[in-house]
C-alpha positions as protocol buffer text, in pm:
chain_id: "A"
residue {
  index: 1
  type: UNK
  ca { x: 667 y: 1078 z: -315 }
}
residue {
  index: 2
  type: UNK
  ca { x: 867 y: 942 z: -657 }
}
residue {
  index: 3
  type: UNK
  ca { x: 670 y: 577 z: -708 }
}
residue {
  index: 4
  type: UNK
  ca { x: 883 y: 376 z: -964 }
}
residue {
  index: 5
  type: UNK
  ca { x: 790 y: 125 z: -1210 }
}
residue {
  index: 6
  type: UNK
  ca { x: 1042 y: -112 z: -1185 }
}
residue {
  index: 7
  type: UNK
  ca { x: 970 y: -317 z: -1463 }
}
residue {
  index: 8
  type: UNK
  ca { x: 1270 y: -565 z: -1505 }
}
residue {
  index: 9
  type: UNK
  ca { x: 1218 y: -617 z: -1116 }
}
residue {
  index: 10
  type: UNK
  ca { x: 823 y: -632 z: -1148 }
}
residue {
  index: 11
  type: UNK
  ca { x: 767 y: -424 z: -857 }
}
residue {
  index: 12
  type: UNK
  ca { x: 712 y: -54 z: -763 }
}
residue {
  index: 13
  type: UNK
  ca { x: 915 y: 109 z: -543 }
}
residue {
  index: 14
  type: UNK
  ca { x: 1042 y: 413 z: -385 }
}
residue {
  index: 15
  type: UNK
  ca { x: 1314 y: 487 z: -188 }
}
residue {
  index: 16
  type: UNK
  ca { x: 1283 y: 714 z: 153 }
}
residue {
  index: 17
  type: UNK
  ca { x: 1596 y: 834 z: 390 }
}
residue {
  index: 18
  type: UNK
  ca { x: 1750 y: 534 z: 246 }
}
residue {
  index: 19
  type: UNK
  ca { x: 1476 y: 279 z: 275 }
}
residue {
  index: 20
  type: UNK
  ca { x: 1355 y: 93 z: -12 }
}
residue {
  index: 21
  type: UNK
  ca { x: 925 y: 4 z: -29 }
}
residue {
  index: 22
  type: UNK
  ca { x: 831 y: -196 z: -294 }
}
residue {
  index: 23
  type: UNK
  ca { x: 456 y: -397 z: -415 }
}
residue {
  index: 24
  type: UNK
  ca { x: 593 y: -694 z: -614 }
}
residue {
  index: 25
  type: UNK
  ca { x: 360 y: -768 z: -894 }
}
residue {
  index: 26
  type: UNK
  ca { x: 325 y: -1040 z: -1178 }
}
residue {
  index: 27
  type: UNK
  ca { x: 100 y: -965 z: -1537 }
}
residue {
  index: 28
  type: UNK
  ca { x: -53 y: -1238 z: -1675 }
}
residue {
  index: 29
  type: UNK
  ca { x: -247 y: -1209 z: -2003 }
}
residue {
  index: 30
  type: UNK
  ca { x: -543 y: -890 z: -1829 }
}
residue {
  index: 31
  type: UNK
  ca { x: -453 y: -998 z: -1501 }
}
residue {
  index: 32
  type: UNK
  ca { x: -236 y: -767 z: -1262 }
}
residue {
  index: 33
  type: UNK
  ca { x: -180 y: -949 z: -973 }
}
residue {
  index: 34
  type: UNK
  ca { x: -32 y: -752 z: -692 }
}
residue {
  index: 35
  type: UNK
  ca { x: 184 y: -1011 z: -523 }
}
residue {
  index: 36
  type: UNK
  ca { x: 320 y: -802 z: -176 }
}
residue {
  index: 37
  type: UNK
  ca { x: 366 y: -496 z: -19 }
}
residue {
  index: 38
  type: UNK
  ca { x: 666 y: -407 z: 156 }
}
residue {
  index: 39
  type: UNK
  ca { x: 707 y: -94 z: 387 }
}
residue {
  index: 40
  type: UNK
  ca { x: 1022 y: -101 z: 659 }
}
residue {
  index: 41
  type: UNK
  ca { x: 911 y: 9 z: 973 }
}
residue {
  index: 42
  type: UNK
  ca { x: 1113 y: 317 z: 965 }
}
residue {
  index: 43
  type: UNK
  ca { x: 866 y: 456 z: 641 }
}
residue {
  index: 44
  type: UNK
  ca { x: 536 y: 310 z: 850 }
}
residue {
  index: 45
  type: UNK
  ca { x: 250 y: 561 z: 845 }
}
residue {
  index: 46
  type: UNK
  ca { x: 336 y: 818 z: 617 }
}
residue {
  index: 47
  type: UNK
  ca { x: 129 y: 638 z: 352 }
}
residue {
  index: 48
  type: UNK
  ca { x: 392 y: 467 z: 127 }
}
residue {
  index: 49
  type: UNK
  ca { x: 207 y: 207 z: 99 }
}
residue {
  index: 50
  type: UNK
  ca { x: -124 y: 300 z: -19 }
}
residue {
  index: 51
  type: UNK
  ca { x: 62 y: 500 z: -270 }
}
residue {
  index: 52
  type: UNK
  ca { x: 242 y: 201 z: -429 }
}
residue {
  index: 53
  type: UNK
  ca { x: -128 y: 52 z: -472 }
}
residue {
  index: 54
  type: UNK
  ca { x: -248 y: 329 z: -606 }
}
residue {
  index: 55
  type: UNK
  ca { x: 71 y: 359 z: -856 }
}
residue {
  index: 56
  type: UNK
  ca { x: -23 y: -12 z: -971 }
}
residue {
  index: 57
  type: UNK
  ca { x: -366 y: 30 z: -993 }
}
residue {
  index: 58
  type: UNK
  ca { x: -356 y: 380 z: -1219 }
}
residue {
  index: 59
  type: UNK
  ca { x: -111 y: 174 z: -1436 }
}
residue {
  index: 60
  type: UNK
  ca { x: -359 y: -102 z: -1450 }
}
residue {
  index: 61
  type: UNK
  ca { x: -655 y: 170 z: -1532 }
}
residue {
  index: 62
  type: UNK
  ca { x: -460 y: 308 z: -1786 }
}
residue {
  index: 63
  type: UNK
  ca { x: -356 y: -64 z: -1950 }
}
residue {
  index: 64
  type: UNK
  ca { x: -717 y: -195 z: -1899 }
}
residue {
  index: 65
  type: UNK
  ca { x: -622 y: -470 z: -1683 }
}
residue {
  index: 66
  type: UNK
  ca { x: -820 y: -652 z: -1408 }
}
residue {
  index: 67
  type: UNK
  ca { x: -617 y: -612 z: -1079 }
}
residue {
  index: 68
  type: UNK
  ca { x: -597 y: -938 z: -878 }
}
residue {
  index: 69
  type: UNK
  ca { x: -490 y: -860 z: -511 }
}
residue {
  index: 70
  type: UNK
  ca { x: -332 y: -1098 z: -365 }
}
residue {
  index: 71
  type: UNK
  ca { x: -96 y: -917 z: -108 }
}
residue {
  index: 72
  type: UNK
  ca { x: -351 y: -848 z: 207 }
}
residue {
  index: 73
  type: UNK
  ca { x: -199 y: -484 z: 261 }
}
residue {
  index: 74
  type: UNK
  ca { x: -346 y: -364 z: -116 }
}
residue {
  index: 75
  type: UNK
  ca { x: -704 y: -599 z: -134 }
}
residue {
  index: 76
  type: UNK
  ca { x: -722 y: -410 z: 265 }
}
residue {
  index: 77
  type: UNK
  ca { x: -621 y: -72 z: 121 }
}
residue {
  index: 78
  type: UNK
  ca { x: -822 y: -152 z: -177 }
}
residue {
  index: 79
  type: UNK
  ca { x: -1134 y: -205 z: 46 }
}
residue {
  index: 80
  type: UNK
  ca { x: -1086 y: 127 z: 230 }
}
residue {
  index: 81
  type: UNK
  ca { x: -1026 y: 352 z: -63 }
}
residue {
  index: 82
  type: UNK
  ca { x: -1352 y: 293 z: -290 }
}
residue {
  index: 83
  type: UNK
  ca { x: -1241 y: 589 z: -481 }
}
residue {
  index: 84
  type: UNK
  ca { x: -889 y: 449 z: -618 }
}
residue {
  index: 85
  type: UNK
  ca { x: -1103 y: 91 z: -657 }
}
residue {
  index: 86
  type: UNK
  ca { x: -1341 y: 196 z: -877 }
}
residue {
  index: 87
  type: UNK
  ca { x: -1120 y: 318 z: -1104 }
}
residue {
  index: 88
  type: UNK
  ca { x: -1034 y: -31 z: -1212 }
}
residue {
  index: 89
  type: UNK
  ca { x: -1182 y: -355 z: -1268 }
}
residue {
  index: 90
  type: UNK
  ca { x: -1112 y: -627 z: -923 }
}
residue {
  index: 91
  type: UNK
  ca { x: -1135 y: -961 z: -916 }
}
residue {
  index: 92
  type: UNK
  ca { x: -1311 y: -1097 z: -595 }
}
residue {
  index: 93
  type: UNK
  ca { x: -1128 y: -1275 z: -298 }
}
residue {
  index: 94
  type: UNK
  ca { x: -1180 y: -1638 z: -340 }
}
């Protein structure tokens, strides 16, 4: 699957069949916050998601930047994939 940074649009994405998937993100200062996921139900369960999380959180491993999850698909996906996680540095839920 082709994950995009989409840097003017500050979002990854990827297009399937047609469909467009995105995780909206903001950067502030060391802080990557990932903002929301978006999947249409036509790409559901083939895993798009996860790998837009993991696209922003290798980018964020590579940049040295604390990932802040605030979209509840990626802190979820985050919390089930220890081995992405861990990779990076994540700032607790409040």
């Amino acid at each position: 699957m082709d994950i995009t940074n989409n840097e003017r649009a500050r979002r990854f994405e990827t297009t399937i069949d047609g469909h467009l998937a995105e995780l909206t993100y903001e950067r502030h200062g060391d802080r990557f916050l990932l903002m929301h996921t978006e999947v249409p139900s036509e790409l559901e369960g083939m895993g798009v998601g996860g790998a837009l999380v993991s696209a922003a959180v290798e980018l964020a491993a590579e940049s040295g930047l604390t990932v802040v999850p605030r979209c509840p698909f990626a802190r979820g996906w985050l919390e089930r994939h220890p081995d992405v996680a861990k990779t990076v540095t994540i700032e607790p839920a409040p």
